[in-house]
C-alpha positions, 0 to 999 in steps of 0.5 A: 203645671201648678204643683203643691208637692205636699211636704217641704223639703222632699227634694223637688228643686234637687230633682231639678238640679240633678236630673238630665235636661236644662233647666233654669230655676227661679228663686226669690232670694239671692241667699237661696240662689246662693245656697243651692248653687252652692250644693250643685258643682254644676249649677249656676247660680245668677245674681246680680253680683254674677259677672257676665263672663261667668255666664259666658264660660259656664255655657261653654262646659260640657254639661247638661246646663242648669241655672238657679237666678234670682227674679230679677236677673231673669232678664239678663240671663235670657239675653244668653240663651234661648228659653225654648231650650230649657225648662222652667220652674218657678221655686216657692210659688207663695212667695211669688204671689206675694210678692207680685202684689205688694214687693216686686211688682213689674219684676213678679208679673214680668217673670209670670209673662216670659213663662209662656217663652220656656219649653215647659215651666212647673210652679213648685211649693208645698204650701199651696195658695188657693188656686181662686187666688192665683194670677188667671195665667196659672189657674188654667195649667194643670194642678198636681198635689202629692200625697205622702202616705208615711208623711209625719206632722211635726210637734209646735209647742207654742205659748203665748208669752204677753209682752216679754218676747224679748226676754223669752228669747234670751232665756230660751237661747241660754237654756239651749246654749248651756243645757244642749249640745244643739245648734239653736234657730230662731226664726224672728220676721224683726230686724228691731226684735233681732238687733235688741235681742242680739244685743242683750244676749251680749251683754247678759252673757258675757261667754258669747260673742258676735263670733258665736251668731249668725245673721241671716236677714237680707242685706239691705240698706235699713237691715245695715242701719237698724244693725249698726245702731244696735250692735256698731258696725262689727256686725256681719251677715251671714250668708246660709252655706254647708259648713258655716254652721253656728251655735246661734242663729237668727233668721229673718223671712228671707230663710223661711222659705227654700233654704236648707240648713244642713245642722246635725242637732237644732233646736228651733224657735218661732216668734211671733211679735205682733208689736212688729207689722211685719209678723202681724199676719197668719204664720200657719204658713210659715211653720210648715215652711220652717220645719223644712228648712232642715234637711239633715232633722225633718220633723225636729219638735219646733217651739213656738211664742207669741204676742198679741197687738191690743190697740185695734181689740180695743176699739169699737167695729165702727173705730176699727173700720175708720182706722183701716180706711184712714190707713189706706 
């Protein structure tokens, strides 16, 4: 079935891990991965840093057998079992979708072709795609939409900030830092947007440090260049772990969907930069999924800030479609 479970964080992936048959759960992050596997003691979470004696010693315990894996290690975990013992759910199915069409191309379709292997496979997300849009294999499955009587929307307070989303950021950061006793996120799609961020926050305030931020961006060759160039190699990433909770926390797209931060007081911010091509895009998607992220504050007031980008409002209709054509 395609399931659209209505709200985030409900617990849908939790009933998974802790109900009674096999399961194998897939996820579109090793931090995601990481993060539940670290909740569950008897759940294993697959990566590619996951060794295969790991593997071997874990289907020997005596425990109805959960994994969490990663897209990618699907292959290598079923060369271990037989997926006609398990079930499957696809975690945060959006973000499959997504990815199968511009990210992990052979990896998305491929996950989508085994499915057919499993005992039963569940497409999970709360932030549905039109089902019109979804791969033909998933639109002939059953579709299941939870509807939550006492379900609250969140409040977005949002503003648009023109060009000084830099400074905002820095303001909003230290208004909270020294006016609250609240842990502050502030989800921000831009390792440029973060790195200066970071960077003039340090030097403005001279109370702070690398010890007070957590960096929750996927650690990736052009992440670690663009980081070192801004901050020097004193940098680290953060990996989104119950009790590793900071003051200071910035999160990339990488946590926007399927993570849960377990802070007892947050204060939360949305930026929006459309300098960045990677947050020119609708984020009505992205709000629902961020409010979520907090298991211990669901429906914590969220602030948002944005920019617009005025290049292409500047053009004439036929100059914006000779631009996108050339682009293409």
């Amino acid at each position: 079935a395609y399931i659209n479970k209505g709200i985030t964080g409900c617990g849908g992936t939790t009933l998974v891990l802790t109900n009674d048959k096999p399961y194998v759960v897939a996820a579109h992050s090793k931090s995601m991965v990481v993060n539940k596997a670290s909740q569950h003691p008897n759940v294993l979470g697959i990566t590619g840093d996951t060794k295969d004696q790991e593997i071997v010693d874990y289907l020997f315990r005596n425990i109805t057998k959960k994994f969490i894996v990663t897209y990618d290690s699907i292959p290598r975990l079923l060369s271990f079992i037989n997926p006609q013992d398990y079930h499957l759910l696809v975690d945060e199915v959006q973000v499959l979708i997504r990815y199968s069409g511009v990210f992990k191309i052979k990896v998305c379709n491929d996950l989508l072709k085994r499915t057919n292997n499993f005992k039963t496979v569940s497409y999970l997300t709360a932030t549905p795609t039109h089902i019109k849009y979804l791969p033909e294999d998933i639109q002939t499955l059953d579709y299941v939409e939870y509807e939550w009587e006492d379900a609250v929307k969140p409040i977005v307070r949002h503003k648009y900030v023109g060009n000084q989303i830099s400074t905002k950021v820095i303001s909003y950061i230290l208004d909270k830092y020294f006016n609250t006793k609240d842990d502050i996120f502030v989800f921000y799609n831009s390792v440029n947007g973060v790195a200066t961020t970071i960077k003039k926050l340090l030097k403005s305030e001279p109370k702070l440090s690398y010890n007070d931020i957590n960096i929750f961006f996927a650690e990736s060759k052009n992440n670690t260049k663009v980081f070192e160039k801004h901050l020097g190699k004193c940098f680290n990433y953060s990996i989104p772990l119950k009790g590793k909770e900071k003051r200071i926390n910035f999160v990339s797209s990488m946590g926007f969907e399927g993570i849960d931060f377990y802070n007892e007081s947050v204060s939360v911010l949305i930026v929006s930069d459309s300098k960045y091509r990677s947050m020119r895009y609708d984020v009505s998607i992205d709000i629902p999924q961020i409010v979520g992220r907090f298991r211990n504050v669901p429906c914590t007031p969220v602030d948002f800030i944005w920019s617009t980008y005025t290049d292409e409002a500047k053009m004439t209709e036929e100059e914006f479609i000779a631009k996108v054509r050339k682009d293409e």
